[in-house]
C-alpha positions in Angstrom: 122.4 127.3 151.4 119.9 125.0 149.8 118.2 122.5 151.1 118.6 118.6 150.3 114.9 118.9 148.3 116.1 122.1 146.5 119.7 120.8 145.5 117.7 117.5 144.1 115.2 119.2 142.3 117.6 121.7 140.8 118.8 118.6 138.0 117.5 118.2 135.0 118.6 115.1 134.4 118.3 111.8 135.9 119.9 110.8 139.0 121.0 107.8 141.0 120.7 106.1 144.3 124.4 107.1 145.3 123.8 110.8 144.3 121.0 111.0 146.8 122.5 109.0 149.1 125.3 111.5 148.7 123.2 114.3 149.0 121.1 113.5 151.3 123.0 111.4 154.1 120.6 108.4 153.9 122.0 105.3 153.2 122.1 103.8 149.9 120.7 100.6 151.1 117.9 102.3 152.9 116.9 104.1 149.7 117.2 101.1 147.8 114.7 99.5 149.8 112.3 102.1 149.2 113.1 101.6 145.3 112.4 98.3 145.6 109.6 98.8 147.5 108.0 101.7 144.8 107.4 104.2 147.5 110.4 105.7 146.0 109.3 105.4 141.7 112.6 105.3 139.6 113.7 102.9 136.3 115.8 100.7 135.8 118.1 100.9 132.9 120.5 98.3 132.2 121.9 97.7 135.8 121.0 100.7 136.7 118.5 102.1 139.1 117.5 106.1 137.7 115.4 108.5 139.6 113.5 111.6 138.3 114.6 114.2 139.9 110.9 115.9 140.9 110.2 112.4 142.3 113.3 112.3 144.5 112.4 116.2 146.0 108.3 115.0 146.3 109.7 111.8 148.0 111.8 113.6 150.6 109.5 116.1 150.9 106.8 113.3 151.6 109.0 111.6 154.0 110.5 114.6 156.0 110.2 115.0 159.2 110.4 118.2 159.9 107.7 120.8 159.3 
């Protein structure tokens, strides 16, 4: 079974806020704020928020909190 940071990393495309938040169990509003904030780096494209998908993995990996 693959972890949240291996199922994330394994795109190769773009992905969104609700796909992590899907993912991942976190809220979307939570990870929004951390968008917003730029802890979390992503674009925005149109009306849309976009994440690379090595930043998402790095970011969970960087906010885990288990060892």
């Amino acid at each position: 079974m693959q972890t949240v940071v291996e199922t994330i990393a394994s795109n190769t495309k773009l992905i969104t806020v609700a796909y992590l938040s899907d993912v991942s169990g976190i809220p979307r509003k939570t990870l929004y704020k951390h968008v917003k904030s730029g802890s979390l780096p992503s674009y925005q494209i149109g009306g849309a928020i976009w994440i690379e998908p090595r930043d998402a993995a790095k970011w969970f990996r960087d906010h885990s909190t288990q060892n």
